[in-house]
Phi, psi and omega in degrees: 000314168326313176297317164283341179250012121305312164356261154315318190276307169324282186323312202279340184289324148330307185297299202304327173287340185277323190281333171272348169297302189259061202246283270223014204252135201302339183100352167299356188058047177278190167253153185252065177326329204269346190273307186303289187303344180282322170305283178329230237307345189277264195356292226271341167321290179293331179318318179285344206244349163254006183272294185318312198283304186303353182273321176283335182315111184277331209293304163238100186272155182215167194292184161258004137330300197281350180241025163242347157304281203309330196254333159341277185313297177313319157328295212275321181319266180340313173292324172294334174295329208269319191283329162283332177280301186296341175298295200285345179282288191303019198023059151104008191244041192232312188294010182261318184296334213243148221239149182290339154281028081353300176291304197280005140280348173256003172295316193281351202264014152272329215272319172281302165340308156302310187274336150271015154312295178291330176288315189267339164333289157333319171277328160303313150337301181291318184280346185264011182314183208230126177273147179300114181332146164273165176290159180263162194307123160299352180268125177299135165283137176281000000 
């Protein structure tokens, strides 16, 4: 269930920047650089700052195997959301356009980010314990 709802919540906020970009585009069929790069930062944003909050997580901490799998998985998701979301706006032209080194660039512009997310998350964890008070000394005063 994690996976699917970072998924969805990446994908659709990546659809919703895009879709709030070209809300306004005059129609000329020009290319709109500010709709892409606005997807690109959403991805790679959101990927880091929710990889990063899952590294930290105390409440259920999970190994970091198990959270670089997760966002693996959460990758290729978010992009099918995103590539489906642009399907259903464009009625059926948008998945012809798009070419398989594309996908696997917006696959990784989730997937690095999210796995240093999770790394330094995971290390913030690790570092913030408390270290144990020393014992107190035991030698009787003279």
């Amino acid at each position: 269930m994690p996976v699917i709802a970072r998924a969805l919540g990446i994908g659709l906020a990546a659809a919703a920047a895009f879709l709030v970009m070209t809300a306004f585009d005059d129609g000329e069929g020009g290319a709109n650089i500010g709709a892409g790069l606005a997807v690109f930062a959403v991805l790679a944003g959101a990927g880091f700052t929710w990889s990063l909050l899952d590294g930290i997580a105390r409440r259920q901490p999970i190994g970091l195997g198990a959270l670089v799998l997760r966002w693996v998985l959460v990758s290729f998701l978010a992009v099918a959301v995103v590539v489906a979301a642009m399907e259903l706006r464009d009625g059926g032209d948008y998945i012809t356009d798009i070419d398989a080194s594309s996908m696997v660039f917006l696959v990784l512009l989730v997937l690095v980010p999210s796995v240093v997310g999770a790394l330094i998350g995971s290390a913030a964890r690790g570092t913030t314990r408390v270290p144990p008070s020393p014992a107190p000394d035991q030698t009787p005063s003279s």
